[in-house]
C-alpha positions in Angstrom: 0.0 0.0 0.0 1.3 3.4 -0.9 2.3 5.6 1.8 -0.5 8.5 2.4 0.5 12.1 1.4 -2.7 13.8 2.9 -4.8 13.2 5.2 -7.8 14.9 7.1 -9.5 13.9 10.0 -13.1 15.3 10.8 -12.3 19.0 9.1 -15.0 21.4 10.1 -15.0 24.9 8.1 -17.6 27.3 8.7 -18.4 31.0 7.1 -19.6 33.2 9.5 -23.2 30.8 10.8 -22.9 29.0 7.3 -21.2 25.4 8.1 -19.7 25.0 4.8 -17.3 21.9 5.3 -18.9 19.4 8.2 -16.4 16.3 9.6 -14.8 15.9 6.3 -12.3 12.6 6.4 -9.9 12.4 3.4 -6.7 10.1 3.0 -4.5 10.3 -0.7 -1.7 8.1 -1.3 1.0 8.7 -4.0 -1.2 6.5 -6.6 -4.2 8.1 -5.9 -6.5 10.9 -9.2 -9.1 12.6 -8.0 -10.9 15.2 -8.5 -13.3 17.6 -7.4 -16.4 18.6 -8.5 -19.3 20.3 -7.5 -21.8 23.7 -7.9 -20.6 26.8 -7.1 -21.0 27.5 -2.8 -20.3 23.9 -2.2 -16.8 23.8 -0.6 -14.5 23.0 -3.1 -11.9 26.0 -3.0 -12.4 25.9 0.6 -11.3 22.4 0.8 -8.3 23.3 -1.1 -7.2 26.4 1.1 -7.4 23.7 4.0 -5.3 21.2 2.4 -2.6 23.9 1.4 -2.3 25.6 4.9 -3.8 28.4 3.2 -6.8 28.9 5.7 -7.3 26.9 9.1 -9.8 24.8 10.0 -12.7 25.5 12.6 -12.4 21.7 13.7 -10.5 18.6 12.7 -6.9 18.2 11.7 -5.1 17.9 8.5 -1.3 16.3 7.7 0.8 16.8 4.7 3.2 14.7 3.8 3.6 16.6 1.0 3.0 20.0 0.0 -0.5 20.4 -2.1 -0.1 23.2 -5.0 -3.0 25.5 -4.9 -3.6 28.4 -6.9 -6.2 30.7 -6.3 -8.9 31.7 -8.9 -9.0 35.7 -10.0 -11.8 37.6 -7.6 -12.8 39.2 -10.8 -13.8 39.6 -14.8 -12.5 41.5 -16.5 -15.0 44.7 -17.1 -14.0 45.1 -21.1 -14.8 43.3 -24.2 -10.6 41.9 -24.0 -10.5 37.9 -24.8 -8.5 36.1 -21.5 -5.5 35.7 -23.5 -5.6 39.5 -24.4 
């Protein structure tokens, strides 16, 4: 069995009296794809900021083994008719 390079144990994440991560468990070893989906509110970014250090959790506890890359999404679009690339 590969040797797990994340784990989380009961993470808890709440946004002001919204509970927006509840007891999540989570274990990834070396071999392991996933990925994560859902709509938009559901916790996915916030998961991520967890995983990364980039945020702390309300409840729970987290270990890496090895550092998760996590790169925000822009706050904004842009206000112009420019393409992305432009």
């Amino acid at each position: 069995m590969p040797a797990t390079l994340l784990a989380a144990e009961r993470l808890t994440r709440r946004h002001g009296d919204r509970t927006i991560l509840d007891a999540v468990d989570l274990r990834l070893s070396a071999d392991d794809r996933v990925a994560i989906v859902g709509p938009n509110g559901a916790g996915k970014s916030t998961l991520l900021r967890l995983l990364a250090g980039a945020e702390v959790p309300d409840g729970g506890t987290g270990t890496q083994l090895a550092a998760p890359l996590y790169l925000p999404q822009p706050g904004r679009r842009p206000t112009d008719d420019r393409t992305l690339r432009e």
